[in-house]
N, C-alpha and C positions, 0 to 999 in steps of 0.2 A: 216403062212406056206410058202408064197411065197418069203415073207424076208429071211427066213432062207435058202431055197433052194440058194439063191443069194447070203447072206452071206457065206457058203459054197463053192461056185464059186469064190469070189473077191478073199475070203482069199488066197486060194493058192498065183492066180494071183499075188496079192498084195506082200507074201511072194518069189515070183521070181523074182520083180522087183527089189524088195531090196538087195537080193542077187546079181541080175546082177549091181548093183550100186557099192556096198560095192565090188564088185570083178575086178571093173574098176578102184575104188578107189585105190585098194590096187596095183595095178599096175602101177602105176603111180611111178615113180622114183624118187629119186634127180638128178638134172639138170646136164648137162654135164658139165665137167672142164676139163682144157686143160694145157698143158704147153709151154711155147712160148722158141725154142731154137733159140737166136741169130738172131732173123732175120728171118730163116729159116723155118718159117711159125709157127705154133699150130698144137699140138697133143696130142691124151687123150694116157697115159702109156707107152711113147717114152722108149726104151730100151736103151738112153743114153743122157745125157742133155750138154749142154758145157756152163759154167759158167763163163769162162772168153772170155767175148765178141771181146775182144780187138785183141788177139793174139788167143784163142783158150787154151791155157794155161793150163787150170782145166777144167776137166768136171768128170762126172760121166760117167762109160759106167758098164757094165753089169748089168742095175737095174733089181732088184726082188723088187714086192710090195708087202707088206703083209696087206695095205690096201688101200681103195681109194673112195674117197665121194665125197659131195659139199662143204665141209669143210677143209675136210684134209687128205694129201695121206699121206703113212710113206710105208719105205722099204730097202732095203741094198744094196750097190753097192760095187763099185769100183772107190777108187776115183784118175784118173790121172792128175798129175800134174808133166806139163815139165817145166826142169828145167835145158837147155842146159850145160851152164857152172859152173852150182853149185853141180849138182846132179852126180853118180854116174849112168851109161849110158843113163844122159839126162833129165831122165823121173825118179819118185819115183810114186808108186800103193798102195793105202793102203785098208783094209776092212772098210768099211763107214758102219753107218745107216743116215737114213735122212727123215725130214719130211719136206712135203709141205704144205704150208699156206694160208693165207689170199687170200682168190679168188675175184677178181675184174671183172669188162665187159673190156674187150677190145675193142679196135679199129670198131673191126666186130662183135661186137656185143654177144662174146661169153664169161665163165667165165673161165677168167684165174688165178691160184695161182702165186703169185708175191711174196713169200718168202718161203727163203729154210733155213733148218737150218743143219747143219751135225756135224754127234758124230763121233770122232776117238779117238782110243787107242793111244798116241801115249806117246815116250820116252822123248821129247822134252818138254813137259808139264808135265811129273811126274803123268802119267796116264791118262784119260778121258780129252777132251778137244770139244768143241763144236764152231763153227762157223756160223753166221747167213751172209745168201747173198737177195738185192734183186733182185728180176729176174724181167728183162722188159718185158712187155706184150706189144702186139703188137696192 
């Protein structure tokens, strides 16, 4: 009689621990990723990245994500690219999509994606053309 009274008591008990477990568990995330622009420090979902280190040249500026993990971000921008004395006033903007890649530790110790890849429409390739960059992590 006494067991049972007991068992009675653990049980719940027992069944709220687990619960506060498995609800701890599940909160728990994928780890943070970052993207390193130029130098210019790391940051998680920069609303614009510049991909030519050198001059500043190409970058992405208005990014939209439409995803982002410990794996792989993807999303759309805008891709500018100056182009003083070739381009017609300087600079050409195209609609991009892009995905980010391969996440490394950095420097400080945090996971940075070091490859980008980007899709544009364009006329000069006779439709769909893609480019892969890698991006330095700091």
């Amino acid at each position: 009689m006494q067991t049972t009274r007991r068992l009675r008591f653990l049980l719940p008990f027992g069944t709220l621990i687990t619960l506060v477990f498995l609800a701890s568990c599940a909160n728990q995330s994928d780890p943070k990723v970052y993207i390193s622009d130029c130098g210019a420090g790391i940051s998680e979902r920069p609303s614009s990245i510049t991909l030519a280190c050198a001059d500043g040249g190409i970058s992405l500026r208005h990014i939209s994500y439409s995803a982002w993990n410990s794996k792989v971000a993807s999303g759309s921008a805008t891709l500018l690219v100056v182009c003083r004395e070739v381009c017609p006033n300087g600079q050409t903007e195209n609609h991009v999509t892009f995905s980010l890649t391969n996440p490394k530790k950095s420097k400080v110790r945090e996971l940075v994606f070091s490859k980008i890849k980007i899709y544009a429409k364009s006329i000069l390739y006779n439709g769909s053309h893609s480019d892969a960059f890698d991006i330095g992590i700091e």
